[in-house]
Steps between C-alpha positions, in 0.01 A plus 500: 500500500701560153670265336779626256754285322831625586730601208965482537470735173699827553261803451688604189378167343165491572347566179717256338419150368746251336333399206620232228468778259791712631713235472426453143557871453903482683557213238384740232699807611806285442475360212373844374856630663676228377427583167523924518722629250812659663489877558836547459580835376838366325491639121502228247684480218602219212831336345567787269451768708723353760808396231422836364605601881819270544619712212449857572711306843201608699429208756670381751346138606296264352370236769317226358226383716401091562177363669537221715458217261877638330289702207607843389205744503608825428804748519556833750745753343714733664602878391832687559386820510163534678379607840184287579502150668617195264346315343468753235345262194344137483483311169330124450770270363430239276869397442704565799818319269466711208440796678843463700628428181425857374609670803830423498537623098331819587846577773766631369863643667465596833119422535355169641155486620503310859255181426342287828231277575254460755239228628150714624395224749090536563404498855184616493398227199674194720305638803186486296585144411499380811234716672248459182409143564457503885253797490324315216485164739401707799203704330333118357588407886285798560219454250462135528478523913223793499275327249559238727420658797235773458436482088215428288474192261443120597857510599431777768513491917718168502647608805219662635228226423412431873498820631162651553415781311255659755565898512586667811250842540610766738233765665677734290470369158060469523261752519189313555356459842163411701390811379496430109311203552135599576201246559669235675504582857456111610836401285652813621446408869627175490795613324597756683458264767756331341719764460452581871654139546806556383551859665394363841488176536568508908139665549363128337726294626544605872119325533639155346371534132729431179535712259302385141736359225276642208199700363380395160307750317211335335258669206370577143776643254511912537376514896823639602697186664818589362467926574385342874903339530610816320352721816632236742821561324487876518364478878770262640799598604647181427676306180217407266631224261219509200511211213245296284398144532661472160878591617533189655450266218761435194571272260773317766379270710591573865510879457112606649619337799866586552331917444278400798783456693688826382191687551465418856844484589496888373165556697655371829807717458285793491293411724207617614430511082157424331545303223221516224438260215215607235316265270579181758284284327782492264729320742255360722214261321358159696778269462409183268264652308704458168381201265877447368666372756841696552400807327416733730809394795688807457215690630415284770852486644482926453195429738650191762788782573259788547254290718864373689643865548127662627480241787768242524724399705733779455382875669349832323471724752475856371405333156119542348377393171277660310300376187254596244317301277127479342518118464474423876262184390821327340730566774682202667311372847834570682607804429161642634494364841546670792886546592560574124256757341307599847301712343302530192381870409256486256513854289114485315384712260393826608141609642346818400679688801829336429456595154445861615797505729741329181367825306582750721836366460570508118263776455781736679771554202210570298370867398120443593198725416359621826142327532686173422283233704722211641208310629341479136851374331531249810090372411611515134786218560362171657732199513815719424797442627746778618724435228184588262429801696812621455454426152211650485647867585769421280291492198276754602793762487590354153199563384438859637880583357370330173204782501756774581316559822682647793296331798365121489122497530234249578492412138855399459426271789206335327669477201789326679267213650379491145774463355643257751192277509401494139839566324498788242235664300464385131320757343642463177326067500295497228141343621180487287198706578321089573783400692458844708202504558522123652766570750326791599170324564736252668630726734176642563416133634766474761384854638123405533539201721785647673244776588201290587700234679506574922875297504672609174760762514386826367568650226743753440559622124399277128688555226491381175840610370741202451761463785788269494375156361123619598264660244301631821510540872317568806662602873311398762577549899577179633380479898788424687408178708634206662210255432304447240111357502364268236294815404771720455664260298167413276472900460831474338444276271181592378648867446762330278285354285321860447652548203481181303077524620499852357629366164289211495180738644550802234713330211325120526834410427850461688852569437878390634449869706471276819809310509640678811139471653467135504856419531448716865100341549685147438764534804268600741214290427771181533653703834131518628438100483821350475695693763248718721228255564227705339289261347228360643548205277854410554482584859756611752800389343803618371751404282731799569886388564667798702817275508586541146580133471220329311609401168303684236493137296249357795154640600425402852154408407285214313452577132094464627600797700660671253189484289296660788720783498529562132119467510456759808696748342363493203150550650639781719594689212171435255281620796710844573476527101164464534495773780716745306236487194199490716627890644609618174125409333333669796702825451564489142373837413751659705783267422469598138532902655825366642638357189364755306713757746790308503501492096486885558741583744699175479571517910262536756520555886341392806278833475353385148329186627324724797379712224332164307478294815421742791706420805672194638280291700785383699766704642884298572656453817772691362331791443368552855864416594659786303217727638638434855827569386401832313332608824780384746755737291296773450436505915903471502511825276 
């Protein structure tokens, strides 16, 4: 069902707009008319030539013409003899007296030159008068109501403060639908589900059930919440009013609120509508949480109306609510409870299929090479999120058209992760031969435990050429699980602090190279005791508040206890050190091969560590998975 606005304006007019601008044009014309200079083809002549005239008894008349004010301007003369319309000749007059005065000396016997007077009376300039300062009244009327109304400025929207600003989306005016969004079939069911409400509601409600009041769409920045209401949008065929969690708050007190109102009162009109509100959190935070007391009322009368209008005591049948937000944890208590937000649809990051699926998608406008292997790009991007994906092909194109290629290969790609991951190659940062040499040897750490570790990601590609903020870099493959053992976790860490061991192991010396490495060691060591209940030590306890609503001034724990936990951690991290350097010293021969390599070739791949190495003990989970896959589609084929 389309809704168009209906217009009274003649077809004629359609293109038309009254702006404040023509108006100021009109006013110019005049004045610009006002002051023309007359095109009067009348000859003119002066005071000589005219006595000169009188004598030779040539004219006839001499009328003497007054403006209104009772002022003589100028004189129109008069011929005997001549065949063409009078006036015949115009002179200025600067004496009207002394020039009447010389007239009648010039006559003689028989000849008198006829003398009158006339008043010119201007109509057009009296019009003007009057007409002048009404237009210039009506177009500040104008310009002072619009800015009012719909302008910019602090002084803008006056009259329109309370009205909702949420934009009504026809079918007709978005392109995206289920089928542009790829890797979310759970969302996409329940949504469409949704949408299925509103088309049919009889089929659910003939066995006694109510239709839900809302779907909130819950996950990580980039996952695709917002393209998900887009393709509900694009797949109902009802009024889809879109708006942020932002649009309802202003600098006036009262105005989140009174937009509420205006937003639902335009959903109900429609209805059955969908109305969708993106970044809620904005709008719809626990209530009280503020420390300055009045400070944050605005926004939680924005959220008493919502919370009234989603299930009051007033009706919305035909009325759902959508919402997106990646700050579910902060949400208000009421607004998720059932007969509000029903349903929570939690859009995760991607798995490796998923990933493959999001691919296929963006991968379509591109010009591809042939052998172009989807399932490699989709193992090359753990923990992406569509909107990197899509990013992902993006750049890859750039940087194909950057090489004046005329396909995108499997290069480009890699580059692209590269580039997204590590930030920009700095080829032209100066580093010393020393200084080299140690990140290289550094590197070389991280791979060697990585590779003799059962639980560490493996490796993908070293490089030693500085990236972004990095001097050096290693990609690993990450396996994608939902648990995570005290092992796996130990692994980790102890492949972290590869490099700093290597340093210490070939250099006897360390350097501020491991920043990034112990700022990431740190976290997780404090995760494992303080939050996961790792440590054998501390015991099953943790201090984790999923709430949000501890104060981060307070620790929930004894200072004793804190000491226990500063203490574990600390030994955590010396023994994995210990670890690291104990597997670098028992293959330090072919570490130094590594580094030596690296120095050489500055990046190194997967395929260069089997060559020092010899195979991977271990093989992923991921791997076997991708296998299956592989075989499934070529069976398909």
């Amino acid at each position: 069902m389309s809704h168009k606005k209906r217009s009274n304006t003649p077809k004629g007019f359609k293109g038309f707009k009254l702006n404040i601008y023509w108006i100021y044009g009109i006013i110019a014309i005049i004045f610009f008319g006002m002051n023309l200079p007359s095109f009067n083809s009348t000859a003119k002549i002066d005071e000589t030539t005219l006595l000169e005239k009188i004598e030779n008894r040539e004219v006839k008349k001499v009328t003497f013409v007054k403006n209104a004010n009772g002022m003589t301007t100028h004189a129109e003369v008069e011929l005997i003899n001549s065949d063409t319309k009078p006036p015949h000749f115009k002179f200025e007059i600067t004496n009207d007296e002394y020039l009447l005065d010389q007239i009648q000396k010039k006559e003689t016997d028989g000849y008198k030159v006829s003398i009158d007077a006339r008043t010119d009376k201007d109509w057009f300039g009296g019009i003007i008068s009057w007409i002048l300062p009404l237009v210039i009244f009506i177009a500040i009327w104008i310009f002072i109501m619009r800015r009012m109304s719909g302008g910019s400025g602090a002084g803008g929207q006056i009259f329109n403060i309370g009205k909702a600003k949420g934009k009504l989306i026809d079918k007709e005016n978005i392109k995206v639908t289920f089928e542009d969004v790829a890797g979310l079939e759970e969302a996409k069911e329940e949504v469409t589900e949704i949408v299925d409400f509103l088309k049919s509601p009889e089929k659910y409600t003939k066995l006694g059930g109510k239709i839900p009041r809302g779907a909130m769409l819950v996950g990580p920045p980039g996952t695709g919440k917002t393209l998900l209401a887009k393709a509900v949008a694009g797949e109902a065929k009802v009024p889809f009013f879109s708006l942020s969690g932002s649009d309802f708050v202003e600098m006036f007190v009262g105005v989140g609120a009174s937009r509420v109102r205006d937003l639902f009162k335009q959903a109900k009109e429609k209805s059955p509508s969908i109305i969708f509100i993106d970044e809620i959190d904005a709008i719809g935070r626990a209530r009280g949480k503020n420390a300055m007391t009045g400070s944050n009322d605005e926004r939680e009368n924005t959220l008493n109306q919502l919370l009234t209008e989603m299930d009051g005591f007033g009706t919305n049948s035909g009325v759902i609510v959508m919402a997106a937000t990646n700050r579910a944890d902060v949400l208000d208590k009421a607004l998720t409870r059932a007969g509000r937000f029903d349903r929570q649809i939690f859009v995760d990051l991607p798995e490796l299929i998923e990933r493959k699926k999001i691919f296929d998608v963006h991968l379509k406008p591109l010009k591809l090479a042939k052998k172009l292997d989807v399932n490699f790009l989709a193992r090359q991007t753990p923990g992406f999120s569509g909107a990197d994906i899509a990013n992902v092909c993006n750049e890859a194109a750039l940087i194909a058209a950057r090489k004046s290629k005329k396909i995108v290969e499997k290069e480009d790609f890699l580059d692209a992760v590269d580039r997204i991951i590590g930030g920009l190659e700095k080829k032209s940062k100066i580093i010393s031969p020393n200084e080299k040499k140690t990140i290289a040897y550094h590197e070389a750490g991280h791979a060697t435990v990585s590779w003799m570790l059962e639980h560490a990601a493996p490796l993908i590609k070293v490089t030693i050429v500085p990236r972004g903020k990095s001097l050096g870099a290693a990609w690993y493959l990450p396996e994608e699980r939902q648990l995570t053992t005290t092992e796996q976790m130990l692994d980790e860490i102890c492949t972290a602090m590869g490099g700093r061991a290597a340093e210490d192991v070939f250099f006897g010396k360390i350097s501020t190279g491991a920043l990034s490495d112990l700022e990431k060691v740190t976290k997780m060591a404090y995760a494992m005791v303080s939050i996961y209940g790792l440590s054998k030590n501390i015991g099953n306890i943790s201090y984790y508040d999923s709430s949000g609503q501890q104060s981060g001034f307070t620790k929930p724990y004894s200072e004793e206890r804190a000491q226990n936990i500063d203490k574990e951690v600390s030994e955590i991290l010396d023994n994995q050190y210990k670890r690291a350097k104990k597997i670098l010293v028992k293959y330090k021969e072919k570490v130094e091969n590594l580094g030596s390599y690296l120095l050489q070739k500055e990046v190194i791949f997967k395929a260069d560590l089997e060559k020092i190495f010899g195979p991977r003990k271990w093989k992923s989970y991921e791997e076997e998975k991708l296998k299956n896959l592989e075989k499934e589609e070529s069976q398909k084929k």
